[in-house]
C-alpha positions in Angstrom: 82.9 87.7 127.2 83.5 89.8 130.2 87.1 90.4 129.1 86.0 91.0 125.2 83.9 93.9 127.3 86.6 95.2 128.9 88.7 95.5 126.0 86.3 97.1 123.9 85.1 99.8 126.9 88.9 100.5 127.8 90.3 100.7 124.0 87.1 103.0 123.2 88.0 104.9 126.6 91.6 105.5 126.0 91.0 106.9 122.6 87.9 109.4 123.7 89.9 110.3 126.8 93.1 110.8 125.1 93.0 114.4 124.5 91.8 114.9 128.9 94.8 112.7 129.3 97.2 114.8 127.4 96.2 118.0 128.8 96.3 116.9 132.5 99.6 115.6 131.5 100.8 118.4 130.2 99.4 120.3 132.9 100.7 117.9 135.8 104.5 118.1 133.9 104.4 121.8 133.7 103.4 122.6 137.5 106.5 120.7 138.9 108.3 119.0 136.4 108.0 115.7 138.0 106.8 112.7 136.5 103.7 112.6 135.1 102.6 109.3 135.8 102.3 107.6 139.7 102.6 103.6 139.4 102.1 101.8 143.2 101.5 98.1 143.6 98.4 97.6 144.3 96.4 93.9 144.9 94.8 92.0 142.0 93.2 88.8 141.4 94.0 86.1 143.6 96.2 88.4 145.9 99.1 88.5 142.6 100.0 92.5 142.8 100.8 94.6 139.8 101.5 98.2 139.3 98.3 100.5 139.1 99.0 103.5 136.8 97.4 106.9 138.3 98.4 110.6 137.1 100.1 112.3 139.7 98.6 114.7 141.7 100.6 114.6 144.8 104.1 116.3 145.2 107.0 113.5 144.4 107.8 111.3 147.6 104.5 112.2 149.3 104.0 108.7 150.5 107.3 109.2 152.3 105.8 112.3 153.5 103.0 113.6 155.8 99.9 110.4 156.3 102.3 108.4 154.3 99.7 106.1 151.9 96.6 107.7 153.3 95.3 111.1 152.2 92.9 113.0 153.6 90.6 115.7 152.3 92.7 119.1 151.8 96.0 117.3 151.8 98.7 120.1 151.7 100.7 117.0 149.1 98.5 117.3 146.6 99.2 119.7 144.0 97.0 122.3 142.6 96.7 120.0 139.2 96.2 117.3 141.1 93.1 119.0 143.0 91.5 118.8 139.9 92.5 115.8 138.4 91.7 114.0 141.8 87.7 115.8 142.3 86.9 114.8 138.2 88.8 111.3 138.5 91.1 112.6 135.5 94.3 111.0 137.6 92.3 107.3 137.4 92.5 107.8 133.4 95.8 105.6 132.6 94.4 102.8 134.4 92.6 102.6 131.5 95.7 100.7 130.4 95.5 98.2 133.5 92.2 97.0 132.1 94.0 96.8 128.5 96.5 94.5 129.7 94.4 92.7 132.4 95.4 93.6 135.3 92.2 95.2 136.0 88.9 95.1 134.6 86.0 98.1 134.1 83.8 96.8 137.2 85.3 95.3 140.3 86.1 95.8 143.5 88.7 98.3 144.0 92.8 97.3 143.8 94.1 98.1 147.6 97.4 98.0 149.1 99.3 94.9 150.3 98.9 96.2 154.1 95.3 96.2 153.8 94.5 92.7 152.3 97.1 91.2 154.5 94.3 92.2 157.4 91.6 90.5 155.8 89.9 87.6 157.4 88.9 84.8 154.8 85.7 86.0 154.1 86.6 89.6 153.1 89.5 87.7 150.8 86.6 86.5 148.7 87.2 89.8 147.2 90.2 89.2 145.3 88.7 86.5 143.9 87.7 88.6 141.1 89.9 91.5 138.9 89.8 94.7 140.6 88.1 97.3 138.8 87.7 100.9 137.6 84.5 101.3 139.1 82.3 98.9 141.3 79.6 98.5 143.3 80.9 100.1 147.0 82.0 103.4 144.9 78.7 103.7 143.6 77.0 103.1 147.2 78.5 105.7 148.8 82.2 104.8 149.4 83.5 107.8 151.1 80.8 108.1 153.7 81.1 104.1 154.3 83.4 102.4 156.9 86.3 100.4 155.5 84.4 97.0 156.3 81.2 98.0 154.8 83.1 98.7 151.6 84.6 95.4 151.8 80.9 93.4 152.4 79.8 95.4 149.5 82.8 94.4 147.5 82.1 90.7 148.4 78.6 90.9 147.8 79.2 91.7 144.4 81.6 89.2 143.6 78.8 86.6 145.1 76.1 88.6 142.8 77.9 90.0 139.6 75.7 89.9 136.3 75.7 91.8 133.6 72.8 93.8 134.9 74.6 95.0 138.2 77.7 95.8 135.7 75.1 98.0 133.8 73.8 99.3 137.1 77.1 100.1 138.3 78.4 101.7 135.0 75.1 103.7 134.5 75.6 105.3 138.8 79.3 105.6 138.0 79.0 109.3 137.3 76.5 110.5 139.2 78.8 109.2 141.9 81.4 110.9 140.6 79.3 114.1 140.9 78.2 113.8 144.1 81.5 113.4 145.2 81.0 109.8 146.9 83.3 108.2 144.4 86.2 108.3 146.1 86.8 106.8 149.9 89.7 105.7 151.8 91.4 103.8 154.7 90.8 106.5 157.3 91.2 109.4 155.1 89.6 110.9 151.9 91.0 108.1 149.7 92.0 105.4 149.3 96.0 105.3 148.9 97.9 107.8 147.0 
């Protein structure tokens, strides 16, 4: 059912965001004339890895440049598209698509980078145990002002707790998160990865 859910919110998502998509695209294309579209492997379901897909919004190479993978509020990387695409989630669009092919689903925990699962003890781990998601329940509980291991307890928590009335919880504080600006966290930085 879950995955019938997630097919149905991401298709209807793609199509309703498509025109936001194409203009950002556009946009992102026109400022540099770099790719538009930023895949990284990221951490799925039972630690298999797959390539999230994010619009760009950092210069080309920035993780070989600067903080490397983490970025940090005011990053001189990120480009003036990607400022906005970044603060209204816009670069987050085309993963979207991950949930169409199943590499992610709507509400999970959040895909992270190799490094940082490999320093997880066996109860934070519990965490893949589940598909990472576009939204879940440590972005909507303040994930930027949170330590790193309080986002992860969160994370497992809700893999020990998920129903479909946290999912509707989470999906109905989704964007007033986004609004407040606590969406977005990261390993010692602003966010989470590039």
């Amino acid at each position: 059912m879950n995955r019938v859910t997630d097919l149905l919110i991401a298709g209807v998502g793609l199509v309703v965001a498509s025109p936001v998509l194409g203009l950002a695209a556009l946009a992102t294309k026109l400022e540099d004339g770099g790719p538009v579209l930023y895949r990284q492997t990221r951490v799925g379901k039972d630690g298999a890895d797959f390539e999230v897909l994010k619009l760009r919004s950092m210069v080309v190479g920035a993780e070989s440049l600067g903080a490397g993978y983490a970025v940090d509020q005011g990053d001189a990387r990120i480009t003036r598209v990607g400022r906005i695409t970044r603060r209204t989630s816009i670069d987050e669009l085309p993963q979207l698509w991950n949930v169409v092919r199943g590499d992610m689903s709507v509400i999970g925990p959040r895909p992270t980078l190799r490094y940082q699962v490999e320093q997880y003890d066996d109860h934070q781990r519990r965490r893949l145990d589940v598909r990472p998601g576009l939204t879940g329940w440590a972005q909507v509980q303040g994930r930027a002002s949170l330590p790193w291991a309080d986002r992860i307890e969160l994370d497992v928590w809700y893999v020990d707790h998920r129903s479909p009335r946290i999912d509707l919880e989470i999906l109905l504080r989704t964007p007033l998160a986004l609004f407040r600006g606590t969406y977005r966290g990261a390993t010692g930085g602003w966010r989470q990865g590039l």
